[in-house]
matplotlib code that plots the C-alpha trace (Angstrom):
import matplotlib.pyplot as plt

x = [116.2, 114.4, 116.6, 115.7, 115.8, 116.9, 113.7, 112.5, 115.2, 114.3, 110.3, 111.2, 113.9, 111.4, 108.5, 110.2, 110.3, 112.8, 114.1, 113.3, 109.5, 110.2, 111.5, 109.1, 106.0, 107.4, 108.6, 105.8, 102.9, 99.0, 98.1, 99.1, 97.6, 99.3, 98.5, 98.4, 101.0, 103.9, 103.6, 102.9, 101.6, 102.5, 100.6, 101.6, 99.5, 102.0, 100.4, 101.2, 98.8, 96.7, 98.8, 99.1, 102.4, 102.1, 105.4, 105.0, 107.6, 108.1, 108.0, 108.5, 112.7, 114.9, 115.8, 112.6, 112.8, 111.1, 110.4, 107.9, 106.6, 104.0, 101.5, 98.3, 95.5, 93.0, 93.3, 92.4, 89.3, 88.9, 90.5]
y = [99.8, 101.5, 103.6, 104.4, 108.0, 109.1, 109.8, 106.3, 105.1, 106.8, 105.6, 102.3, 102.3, 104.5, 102.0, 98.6, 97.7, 95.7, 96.5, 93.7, 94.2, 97.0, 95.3, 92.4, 94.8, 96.6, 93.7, 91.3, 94.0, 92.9, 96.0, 99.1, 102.7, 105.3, 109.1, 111.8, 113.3, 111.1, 108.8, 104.8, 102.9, 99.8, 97.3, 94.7, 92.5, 91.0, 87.3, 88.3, 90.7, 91.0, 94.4, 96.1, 97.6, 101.1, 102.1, 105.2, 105.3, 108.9, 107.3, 110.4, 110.1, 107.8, 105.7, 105.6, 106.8, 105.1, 108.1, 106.5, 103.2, 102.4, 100.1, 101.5, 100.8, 101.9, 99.0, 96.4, 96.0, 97.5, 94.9]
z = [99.4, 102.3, 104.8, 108.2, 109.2, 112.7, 113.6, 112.8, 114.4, 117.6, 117.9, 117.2, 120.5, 122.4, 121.5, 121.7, 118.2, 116.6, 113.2, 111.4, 111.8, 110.1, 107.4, 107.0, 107.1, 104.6, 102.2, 102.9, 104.1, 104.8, 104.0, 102.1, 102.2, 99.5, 100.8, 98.5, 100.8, 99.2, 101.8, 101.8, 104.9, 105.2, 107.8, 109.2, 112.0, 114.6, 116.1, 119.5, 121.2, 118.2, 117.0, 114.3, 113.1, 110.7, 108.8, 107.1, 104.4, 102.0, 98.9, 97.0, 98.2, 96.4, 98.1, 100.0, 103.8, 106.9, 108.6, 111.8, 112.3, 115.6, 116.7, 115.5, 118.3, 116.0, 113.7, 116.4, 116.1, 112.7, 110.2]

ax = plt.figure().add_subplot(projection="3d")
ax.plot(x, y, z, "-o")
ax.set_aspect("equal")
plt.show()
């Protein structure tokens, strides 16, 4: 189960991302990055635009918390 905290909720309003990308990068991820800070990137590349969607998720909580999610620039040209 993954919850959403309210400040996940608020980037992905403020950056125009719909909730069930959240949800499919995290389920069905290209990528995953796990951070020694408890943390657990999960990327997902979205057809359109050629972007790249990072959800960091605290994996240390039960039941794990989306706590951001963006479209990472940096990846673009990267992967």
């Amino acid at each position: 189960m993954l919850i959403l905290t309210r400040h996940c909720k608020e980037m992905l309003e403020q950056r125009n991302i719909v909730e069930t990308l959240v949800y499919s990068a995290v389920e069905k991820p290209d990528k995953v990055e796990n951070h020694d800070d408890g943390t657990r990137h999960y990327l997902k590349k979205i057809d359109n635009n050629n972007k790249w969607l990072r959800i960091i998720v605290n994996v240390q909580e039960d039941p794990n918390k989306a706590v951001t999610a963006f479209f990472d620039r940096r990846l673009r040209k990267k992967v």
